[in-house]
C-alpha positions as a printed NumPy array, in Angstrom:
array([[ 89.61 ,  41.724, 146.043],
       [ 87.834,  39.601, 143.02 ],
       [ 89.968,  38.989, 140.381],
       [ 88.511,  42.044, 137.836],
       [ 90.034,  44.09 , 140.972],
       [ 92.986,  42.346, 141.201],
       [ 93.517,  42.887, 137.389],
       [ 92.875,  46.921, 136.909],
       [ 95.08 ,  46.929, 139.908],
       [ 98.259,  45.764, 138.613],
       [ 97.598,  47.198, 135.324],
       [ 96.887,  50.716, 136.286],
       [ 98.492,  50.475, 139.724],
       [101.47 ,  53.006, 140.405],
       [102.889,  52.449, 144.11 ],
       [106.658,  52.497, 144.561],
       [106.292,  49.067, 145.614],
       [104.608,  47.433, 142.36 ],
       [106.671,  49.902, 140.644],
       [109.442,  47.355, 141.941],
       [107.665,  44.379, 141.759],
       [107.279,  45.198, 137.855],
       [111.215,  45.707, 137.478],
       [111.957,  42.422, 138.782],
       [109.503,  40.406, 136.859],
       [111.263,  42.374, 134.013],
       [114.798,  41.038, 134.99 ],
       [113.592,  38.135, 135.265],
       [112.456,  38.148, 131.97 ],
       [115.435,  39.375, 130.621],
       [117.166,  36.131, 132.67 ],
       [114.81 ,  33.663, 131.281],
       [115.439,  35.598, 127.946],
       [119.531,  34.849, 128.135],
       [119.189,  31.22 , 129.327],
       [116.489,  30.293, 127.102],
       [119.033,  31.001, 124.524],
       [121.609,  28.927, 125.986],
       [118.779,  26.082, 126.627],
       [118.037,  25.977, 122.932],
       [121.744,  24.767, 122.593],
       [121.807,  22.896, 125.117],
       [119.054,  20.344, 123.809],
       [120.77 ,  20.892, 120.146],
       [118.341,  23.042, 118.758],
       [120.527,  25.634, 117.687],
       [124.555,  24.771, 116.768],
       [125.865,  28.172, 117.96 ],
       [126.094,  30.667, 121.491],
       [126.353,  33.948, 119.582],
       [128.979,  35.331, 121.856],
       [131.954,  37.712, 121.843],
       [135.728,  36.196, 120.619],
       [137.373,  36.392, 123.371],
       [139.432,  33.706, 125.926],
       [137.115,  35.017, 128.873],
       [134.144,  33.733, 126.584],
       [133.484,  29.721, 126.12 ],
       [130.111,  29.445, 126.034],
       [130.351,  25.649, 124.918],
       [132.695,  24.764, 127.334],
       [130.344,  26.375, 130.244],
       [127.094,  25.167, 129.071],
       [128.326,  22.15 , 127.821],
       [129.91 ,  20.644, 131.103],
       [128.953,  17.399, 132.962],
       [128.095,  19.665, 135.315],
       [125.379,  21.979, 133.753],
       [123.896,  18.286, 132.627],
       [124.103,  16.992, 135.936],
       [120.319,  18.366, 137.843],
       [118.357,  15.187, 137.412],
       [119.074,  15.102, 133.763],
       [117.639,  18.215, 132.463],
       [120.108,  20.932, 131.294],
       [120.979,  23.776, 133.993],
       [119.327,  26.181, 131.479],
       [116.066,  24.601, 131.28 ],
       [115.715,  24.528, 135.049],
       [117.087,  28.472, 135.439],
       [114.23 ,  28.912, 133.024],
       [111.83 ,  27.788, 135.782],
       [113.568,  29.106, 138.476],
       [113.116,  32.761, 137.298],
       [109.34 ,  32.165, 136.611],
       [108.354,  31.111, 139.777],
       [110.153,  34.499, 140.966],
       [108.752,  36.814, 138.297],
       [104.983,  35.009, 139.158],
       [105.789,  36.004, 142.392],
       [106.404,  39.521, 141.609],
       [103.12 ,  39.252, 139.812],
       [100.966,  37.924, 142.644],
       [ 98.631,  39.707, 144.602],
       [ 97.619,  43.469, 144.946],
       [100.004,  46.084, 144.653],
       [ 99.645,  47.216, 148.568],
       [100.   ,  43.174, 149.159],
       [102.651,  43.609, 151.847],
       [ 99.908,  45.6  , 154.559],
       [ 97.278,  42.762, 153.671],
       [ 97.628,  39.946, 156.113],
       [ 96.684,  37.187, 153.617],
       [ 98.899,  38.303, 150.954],
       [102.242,  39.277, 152.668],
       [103.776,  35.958, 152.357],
       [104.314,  36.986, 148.482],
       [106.471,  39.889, 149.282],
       [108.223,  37.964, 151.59 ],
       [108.647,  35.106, 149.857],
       [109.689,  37.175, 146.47 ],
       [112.6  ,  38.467, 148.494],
       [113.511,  34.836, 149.618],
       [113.474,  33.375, 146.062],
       [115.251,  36.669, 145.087],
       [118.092,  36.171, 147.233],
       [118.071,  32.427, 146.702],
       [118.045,  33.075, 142.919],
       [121.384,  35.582, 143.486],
       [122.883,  33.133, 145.851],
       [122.763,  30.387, 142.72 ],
       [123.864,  32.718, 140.096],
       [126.862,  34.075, 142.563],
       [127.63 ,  30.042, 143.115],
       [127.586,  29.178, 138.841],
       [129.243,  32.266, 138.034],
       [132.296,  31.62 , 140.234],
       [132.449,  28.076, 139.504],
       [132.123,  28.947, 135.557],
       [135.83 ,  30.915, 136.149],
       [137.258,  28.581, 138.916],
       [136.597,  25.139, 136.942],
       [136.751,  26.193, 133.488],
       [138.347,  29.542, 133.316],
       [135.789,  30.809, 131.409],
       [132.156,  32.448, 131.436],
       [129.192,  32.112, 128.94 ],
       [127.981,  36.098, 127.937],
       [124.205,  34.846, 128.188],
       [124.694,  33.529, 131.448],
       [126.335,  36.484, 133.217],
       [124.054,  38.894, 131.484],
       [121.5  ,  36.624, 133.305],
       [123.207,  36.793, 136.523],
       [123.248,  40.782, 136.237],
       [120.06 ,  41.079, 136.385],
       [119.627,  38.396, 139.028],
       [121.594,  40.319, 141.062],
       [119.456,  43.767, 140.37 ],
       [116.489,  41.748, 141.839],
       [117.848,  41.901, 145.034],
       [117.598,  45.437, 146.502],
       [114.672,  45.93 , 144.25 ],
       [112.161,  43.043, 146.686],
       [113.668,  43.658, 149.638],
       [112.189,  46.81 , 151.164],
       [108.342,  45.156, 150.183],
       [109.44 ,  42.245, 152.24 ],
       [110.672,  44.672, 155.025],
       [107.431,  46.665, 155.04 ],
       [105.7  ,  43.171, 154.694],
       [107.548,  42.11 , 158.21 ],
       [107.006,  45.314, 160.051],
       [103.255,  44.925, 159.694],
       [103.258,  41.37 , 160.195],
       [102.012,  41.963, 164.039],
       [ 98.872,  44.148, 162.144]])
């Protein structure tokens, strides 16, 4: 497929499967959207996490920790920021029947993996956000919601992908 193909493809493609593939590069906008927000506090560009008053809510106290400052020096936000573009480029990647082509199946499967990694990581920060500070940030478990809705949404591509691995 040349890469003119490729791009009238995914634009004007409709199969249930890029139908999904399109969702989840959408959630994972809408992740990258959340913790982009809490990023530009964490490097001091803005003063404030708009957030509900509650005592569920500390934002600050969250996204503030020694902890979320801990990865190698970079802020936990930053590197969520990442994290959810490598999956939403690999929703993006290849044709839209990609998981019956032999050389492009790895993306489907490989979506799926990073999707369940990515839910695996926002499961592990959203419990320890309660457990260690008895608190959660807003932007970070709207971020984790739709982490989560990732997951049943690249799965059955990576299934199909599988089941015709032997073609």
């Amino acid at each position: 497929m040349t890469p003119l193909e490729l791009s009238r493809d995914l634009r004007e493609g409709s199969s249930e499967f890029l139908n999904k593939r399109r969702a989840v590069a959408l959630l994972d906008y809408v992740s990258m959207a959340s913790l982009g927000l809490v990023s530009l506090w964490q490097l001091g560009i803005t003063k404030k996490i708009p957030e509900p008053s509650s005592r569920w809510f500390d934002a600050p106290k969250v996204n503030g920790s020694a902890e979320a400052y801990s990865y190698g020096g970079v802020p936990d936000a930053f590197l969520g920021v990442v994290s959810y573009g490598i999956t939403a480029s690999l929703a993006a990647a290849g044709p839209q029947d990609r998981w019956n082509r032999p050389g492009d199946r790895w993306f489907a499967i490989a979506m799926a993996g990073k999707a369940l990694l990515d839910a695996g990581q926002a499961a592990k920060l959203t419990y320890d956000s309660w457990t260690k500070y008895r608190a959660f940030c807003l932007w970070c478990l709207i971020a984790a919601g739709a982490t989560f809705a990732t997951v049943p949404l690249a799965l059955p591509e990576a299934f199909a992908a599988l089941r015709n691995n032997g073609r």
